[in-house]
N, C-alpha and C positions, 0 to 999 in steps of 0.2 A: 406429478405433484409429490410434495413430501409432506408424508401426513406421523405428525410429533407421537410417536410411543406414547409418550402420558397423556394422551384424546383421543387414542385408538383405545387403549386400557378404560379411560374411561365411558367411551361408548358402548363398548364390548360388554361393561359390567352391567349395562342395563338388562343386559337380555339372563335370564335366571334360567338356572342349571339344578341338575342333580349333582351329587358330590359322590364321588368315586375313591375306592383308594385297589389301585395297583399293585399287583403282586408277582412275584416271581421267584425261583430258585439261584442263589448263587451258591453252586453246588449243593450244598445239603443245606444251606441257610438259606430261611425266607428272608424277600426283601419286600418295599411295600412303600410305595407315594401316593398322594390325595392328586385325583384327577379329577377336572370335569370338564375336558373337553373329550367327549367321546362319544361316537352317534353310528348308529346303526345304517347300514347300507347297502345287506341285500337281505331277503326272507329267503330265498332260494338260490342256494344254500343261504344259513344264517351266517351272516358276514357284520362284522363291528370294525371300528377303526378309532386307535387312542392318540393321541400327537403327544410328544413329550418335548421338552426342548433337549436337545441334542446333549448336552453338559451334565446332565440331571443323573446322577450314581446308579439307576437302575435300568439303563440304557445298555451297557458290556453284559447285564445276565439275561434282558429278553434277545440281546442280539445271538450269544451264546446257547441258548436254550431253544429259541427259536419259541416261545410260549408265556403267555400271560394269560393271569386273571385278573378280572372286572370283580370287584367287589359293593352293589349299589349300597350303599350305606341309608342307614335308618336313622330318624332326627334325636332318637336317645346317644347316635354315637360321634356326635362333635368330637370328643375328646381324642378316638382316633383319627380322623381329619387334622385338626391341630399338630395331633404327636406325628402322623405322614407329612405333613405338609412341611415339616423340621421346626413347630415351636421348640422352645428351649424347656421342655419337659422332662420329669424324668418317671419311669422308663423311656428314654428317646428313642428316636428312629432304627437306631444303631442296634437296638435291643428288639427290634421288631413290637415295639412300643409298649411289651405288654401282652401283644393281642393274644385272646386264645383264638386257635385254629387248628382245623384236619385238613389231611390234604383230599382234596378232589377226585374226580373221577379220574384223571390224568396225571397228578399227584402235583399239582400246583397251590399254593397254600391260598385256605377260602377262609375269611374269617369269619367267625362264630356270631349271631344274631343279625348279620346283614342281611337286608331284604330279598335280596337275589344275588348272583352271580354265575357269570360266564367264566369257562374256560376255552381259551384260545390259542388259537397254532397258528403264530405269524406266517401268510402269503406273500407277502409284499412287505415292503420299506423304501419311503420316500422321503427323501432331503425336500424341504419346503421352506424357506426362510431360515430361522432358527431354530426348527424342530424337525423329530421324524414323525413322520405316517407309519403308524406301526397297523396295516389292515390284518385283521386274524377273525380266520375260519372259527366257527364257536361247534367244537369237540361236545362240548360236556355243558349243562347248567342246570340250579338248580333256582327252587323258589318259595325258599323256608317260612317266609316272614308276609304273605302279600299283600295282610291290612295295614302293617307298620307305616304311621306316617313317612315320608321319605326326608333325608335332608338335604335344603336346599339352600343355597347361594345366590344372592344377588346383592347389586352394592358392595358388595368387596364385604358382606356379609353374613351371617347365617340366615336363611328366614326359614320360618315357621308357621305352618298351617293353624289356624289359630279358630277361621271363620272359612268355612268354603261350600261355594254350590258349584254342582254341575248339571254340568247340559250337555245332552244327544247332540252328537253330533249327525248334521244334514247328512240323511240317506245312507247312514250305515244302521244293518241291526243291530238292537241289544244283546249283549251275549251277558253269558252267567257270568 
């Protein structure tokens, strides 16, 4: 079967994400995209996996470098989502939008008031349709922020925590 791009895009967007932005070294220059496709997939070791489409400008410095950061982004910081993602903003992309950042424990550039972030050591790389499987070992991370609402994506939109309950999950403990 051939299933239309614009009905995959659009089934896809039901399912809501956290929002990421990517980072890496091109040589001494940070560089930096909004991601959210990226899911964890081992605990032992800690193992993550980002897909990027293949085209995308920050593909030649994690291939080069062998190394990225995961940046989980917090719902005060749209703006750099936007400016990663390539709105026509200025400071733009090209400027590393702005962002303030230190570099990491590995020295991979983390940006400043994100709620977490991984540093990672690409293992693998795999061709999958029009993107790569960049899978990377997670070196370094850190967890500055961990009341900060998170921001999130759905509908080809921002969402926001606005009203929220939760619930225990069956049969696991409460932890602190």
């Amino acid at each position: 079967m051939n299933v239309p791009t614009a009905d995959f895009r659009s089934v896809m967007s039901q399912f809501a994400t956290g929002v990421t932005v990517v980072t890496a070294l091109d040589g001494d220059r940070p560089r930096g995209i909004t991601v959210n496709a990226l899911t964890s997939v081992s605990l032992d070791p800690p193992v993550v996996v980002i897909a990027l489409d293949r085209k995308r400008f920050i593909c030649p410095a994690i291939d080069a470098t062998k190394a990225y950061a995961v940046n989980i982004l917090a719902e005060h910081q749209q703006w750099l989502s936007d400016c990663f993602a390539g709105a026509n903003v200025t400071p733009n992309r090209d400027a590393f939008c702005g962002a303030a950042w230190t570099p990491g424990a590995t020295g991979l550039p983390v940006l400043d008031g994100a709620i977490a972030t991984l540093e990672c050591r690409v293992t693998d790389r795999f061709e999958v349709g029009d993107h790569y499987l960049y899978v990377g070992a997670v070196d370094a991370l850190t967890l500055p922020e961990p009341e900060a609402p998170p921001l999130l994506y759905h509908r080809r939109r921002y969402l926001r925590i606005e009203r929220a309950t939760t619930s225990r999950v069956a049969g696991k403990e409460e932890t602190p």
